[in-house]
C-alpha positions as CSV (number, residue, x, y, z in Angstrom):
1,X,209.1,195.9,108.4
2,X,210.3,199.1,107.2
3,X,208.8,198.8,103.6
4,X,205.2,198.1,105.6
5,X,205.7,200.9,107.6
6,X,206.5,203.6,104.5
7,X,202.8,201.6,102.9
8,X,200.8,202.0,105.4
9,X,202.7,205.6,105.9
10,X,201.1,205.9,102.2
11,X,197.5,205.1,102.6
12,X,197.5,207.3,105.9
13,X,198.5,210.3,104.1
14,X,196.1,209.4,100.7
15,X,193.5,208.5,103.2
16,X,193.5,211.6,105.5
17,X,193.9,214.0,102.5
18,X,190.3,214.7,101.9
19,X,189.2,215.2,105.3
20,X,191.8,218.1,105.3
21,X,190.8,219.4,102.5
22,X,187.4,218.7,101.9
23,X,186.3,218.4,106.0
24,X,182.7,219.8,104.4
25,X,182.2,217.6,101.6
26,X,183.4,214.8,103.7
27,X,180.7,215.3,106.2
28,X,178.1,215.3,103.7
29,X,180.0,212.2,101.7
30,X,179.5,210.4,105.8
31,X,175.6,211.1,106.0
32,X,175.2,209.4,102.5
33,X,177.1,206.7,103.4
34,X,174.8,206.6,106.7
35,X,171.9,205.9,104.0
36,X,173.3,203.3,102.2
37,X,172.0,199.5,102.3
38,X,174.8,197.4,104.4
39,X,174.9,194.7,101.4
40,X,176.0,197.4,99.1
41,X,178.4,198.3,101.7
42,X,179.5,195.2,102.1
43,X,179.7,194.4,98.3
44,X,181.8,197.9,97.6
45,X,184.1,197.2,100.2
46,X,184.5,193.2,99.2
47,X,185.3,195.1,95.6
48,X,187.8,197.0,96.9
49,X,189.8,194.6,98.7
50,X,190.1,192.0,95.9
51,X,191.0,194.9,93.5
52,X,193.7,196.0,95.9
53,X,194.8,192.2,96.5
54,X,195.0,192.2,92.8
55,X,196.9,195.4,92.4
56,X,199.4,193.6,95.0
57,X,200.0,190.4,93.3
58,X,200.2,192.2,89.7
59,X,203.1,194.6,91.7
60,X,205.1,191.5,93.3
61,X,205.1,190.0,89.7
């Protein structure tokens, strides 16, 4: 439980660190997203997940 904790500790920090220090660009980064098909969405986020999964298994090896 402890090692989940410091990860998700981890991808708190690396996920909040642009909207400190980019709030601006981050604002304008939202409204694009806002425009964006919700298949590509989907798609990009589907992407993302498998290539974390596969970062996990390839770290656990």
């Amino acid at each position: 439980m402890k090692y989940f904790l410091c990860v998700m500790g981890m991808v708190m920090i690396v996920e909040g660190l642009p909207y400190f220090a980019f709030p601006e660009k981050m604002k304008d980064l939202v409204e694009k997203l806002l425009e964006m098909p919700t298949g590509f969405l989907r798609r990009f986020g589907f992407v993302l997940m498998a290539t974390g999964l596969l970062l996990v298994y390839m770290g656990r090896r």
